[in-house]
C-alpha positions in Angstrom: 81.0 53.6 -70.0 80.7 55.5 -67.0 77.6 55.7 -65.3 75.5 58.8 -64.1 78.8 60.8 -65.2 76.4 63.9 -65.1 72.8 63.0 -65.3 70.7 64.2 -62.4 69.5 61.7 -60.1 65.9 60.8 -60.7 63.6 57.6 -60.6 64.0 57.0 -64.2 68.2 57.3 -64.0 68.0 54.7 -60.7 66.3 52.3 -62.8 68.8 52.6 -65.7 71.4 52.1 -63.2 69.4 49.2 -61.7 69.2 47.6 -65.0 73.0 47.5 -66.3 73.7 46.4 -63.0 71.6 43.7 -63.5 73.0 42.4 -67.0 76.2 42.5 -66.3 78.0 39.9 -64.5 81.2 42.4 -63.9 80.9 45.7 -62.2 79.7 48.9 -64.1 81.6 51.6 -64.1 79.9 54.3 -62.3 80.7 57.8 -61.1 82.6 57.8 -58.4 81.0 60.1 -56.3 77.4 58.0 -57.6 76.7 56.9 -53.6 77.1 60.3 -52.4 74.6 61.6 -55.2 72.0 58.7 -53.6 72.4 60.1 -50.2 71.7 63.2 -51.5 69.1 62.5 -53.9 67.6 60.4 -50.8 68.0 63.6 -48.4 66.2 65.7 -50.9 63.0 63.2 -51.5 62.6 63.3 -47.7 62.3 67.3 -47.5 60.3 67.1 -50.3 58.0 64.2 -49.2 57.9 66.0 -45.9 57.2 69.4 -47.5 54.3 67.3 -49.6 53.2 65.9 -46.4 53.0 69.4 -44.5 51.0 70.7 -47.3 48.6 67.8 -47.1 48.1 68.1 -43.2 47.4 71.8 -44.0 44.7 70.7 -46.7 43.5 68.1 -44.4 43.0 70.7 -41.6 41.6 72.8 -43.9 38.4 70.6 -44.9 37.9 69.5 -41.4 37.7 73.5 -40.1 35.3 74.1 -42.9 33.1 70.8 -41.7 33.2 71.8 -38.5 32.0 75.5 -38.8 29.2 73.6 -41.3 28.2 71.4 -38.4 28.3 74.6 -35.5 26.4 77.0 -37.8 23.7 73.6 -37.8 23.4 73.7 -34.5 22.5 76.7 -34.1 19.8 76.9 -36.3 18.4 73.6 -34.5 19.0 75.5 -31.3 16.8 78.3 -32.8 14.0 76.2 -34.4 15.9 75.6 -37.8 15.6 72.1 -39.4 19.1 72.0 -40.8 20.4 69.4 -43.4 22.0 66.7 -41.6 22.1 64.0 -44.2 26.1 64.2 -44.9 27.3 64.1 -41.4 29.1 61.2 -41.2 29.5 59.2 -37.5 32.0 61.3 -35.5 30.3 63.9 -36.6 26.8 63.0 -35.6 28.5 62.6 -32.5 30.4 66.1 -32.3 26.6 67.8 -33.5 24.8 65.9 -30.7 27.3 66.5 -27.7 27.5 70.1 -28.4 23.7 70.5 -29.1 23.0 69.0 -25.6 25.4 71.2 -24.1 23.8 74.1 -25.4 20.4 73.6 -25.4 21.4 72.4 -21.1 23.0 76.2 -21.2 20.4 77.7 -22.5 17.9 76.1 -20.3 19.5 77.2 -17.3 20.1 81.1 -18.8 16.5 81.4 -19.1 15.1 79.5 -16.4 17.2 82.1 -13.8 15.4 84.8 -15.3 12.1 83.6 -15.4 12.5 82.9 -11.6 14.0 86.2 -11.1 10.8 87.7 -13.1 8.9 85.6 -11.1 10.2 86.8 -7.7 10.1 91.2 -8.9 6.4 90.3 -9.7 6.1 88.4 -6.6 7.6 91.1 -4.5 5.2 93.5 -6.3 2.4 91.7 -5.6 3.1 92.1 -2.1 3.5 95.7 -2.3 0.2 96.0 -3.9 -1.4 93.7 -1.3 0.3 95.9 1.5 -1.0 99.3 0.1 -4.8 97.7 -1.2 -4.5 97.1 2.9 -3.6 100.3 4.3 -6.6 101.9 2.0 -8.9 99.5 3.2 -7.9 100.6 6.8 -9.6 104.2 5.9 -6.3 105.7 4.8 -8.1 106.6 1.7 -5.5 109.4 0.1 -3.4 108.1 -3.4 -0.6 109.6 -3.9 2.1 109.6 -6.5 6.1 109.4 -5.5 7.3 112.2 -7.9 11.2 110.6 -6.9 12.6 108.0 -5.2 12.9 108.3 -1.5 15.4 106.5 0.7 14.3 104.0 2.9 12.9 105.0 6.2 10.6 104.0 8.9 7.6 105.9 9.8 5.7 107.0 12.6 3.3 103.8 12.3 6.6 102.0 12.4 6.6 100.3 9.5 9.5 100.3 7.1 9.1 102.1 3.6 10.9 102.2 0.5 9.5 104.6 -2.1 9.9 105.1 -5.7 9.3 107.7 -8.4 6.3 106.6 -9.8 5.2 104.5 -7.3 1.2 104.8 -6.4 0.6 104.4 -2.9 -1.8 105.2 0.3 0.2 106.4 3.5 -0.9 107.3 7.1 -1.7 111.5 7.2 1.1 112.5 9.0 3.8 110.6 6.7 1.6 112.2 3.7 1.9 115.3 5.0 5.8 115.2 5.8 6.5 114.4 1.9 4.1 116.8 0.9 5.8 119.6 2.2 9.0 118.4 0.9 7.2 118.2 -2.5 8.2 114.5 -3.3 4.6 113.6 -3.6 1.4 114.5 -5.4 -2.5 113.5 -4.3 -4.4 111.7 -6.9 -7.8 111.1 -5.3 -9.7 111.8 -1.9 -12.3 110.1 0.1 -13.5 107.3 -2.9 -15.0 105.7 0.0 
């Protein structure tokens, strides 16, 4: 009897053809082209395996990029003040959520800190200008005025350097007053409070 004549190669026809083999002491007869079939039948379970194994990767991939958004979407809301379920994470992850939780809260840190310093410096600066004018008043140069625009930076006839601003509030000397007042680009507020 001639084996695997036409049969498809499968698992179950290899071990029917493993098991004549095997009780009888002769040689079967077998299909001549029966090797060829094997190469073939091997060729195909290696695409398929590696299709199979492709797939799985993909899969694989898959759960890890939906972990990993759980775990980024966590840190934000600890960034934030959140108190987000960490009781699954297992330990590279812990270590992922930490590293990138330092990095941004360190980022974050910085960000701010610039701008409370530059805050810090406009009110400083402010301060001063406020200082400068309360001292001008005090002087006897009692007029307030309002800038109705801003004015480019000059000096003036006291010699002192001035940059103006619309809305600005301010005391200047009478002949700088009067100057801008004739060019309309400021307006008196108050006279003679002391």
């Amino acid at each position: 009897m001639n084996i695997m004549n036409n049969e498809e190669i499968n698992y179950k026809t290899l071990r029917k053809i493993q098991q004549i083999e095997e009780k009888t002491s002769v040689l079967s007869d077998i299909n001549p082209e029966l090797y060829q079939k094997f190469s073939e039948y091997i060729e195909n379970l290696n695409l398929r395996l590696k299709n199979e194994t492709n797939n799985q990767k993909k899969i694989i991939e898959n759960i890890y990029d939906q972990r990993e958004k759980k775990i980024l979407l966590a840190i934000m809301s600890k960034v934030r003040g959140g108190n987000p379920n960490l009781k699954n994470l297992i330990k590279s992850e812990r270590i992922l959520f930490d590293s990138i939780l330092e990095t941004v809260i360190k980022m974050r840190k910085q960000i701010f800190e610039k701008q409370i310093i530059k805050k810090s410096s406009e009110d400083e600066n402010n301060n001063k200008k406020l200082k400068n004018n309360d001292h001008n008043f005090k002087k006897g140069k009692n007029k307030i005025y309002l800038l109705k625009e801003n004015i480019p930076e000059f000096i003036g006839t006291d010699e002192k350097r001035y940059n103006l601003r619309k809305d600005d509030i301010i005391t200047l000397p009478k002949k700088i007053s009067e100057l801008l007042i004739k060019r309309k680009v400021i307006k008196e507020l108050k006279t003679n409070i002391y």
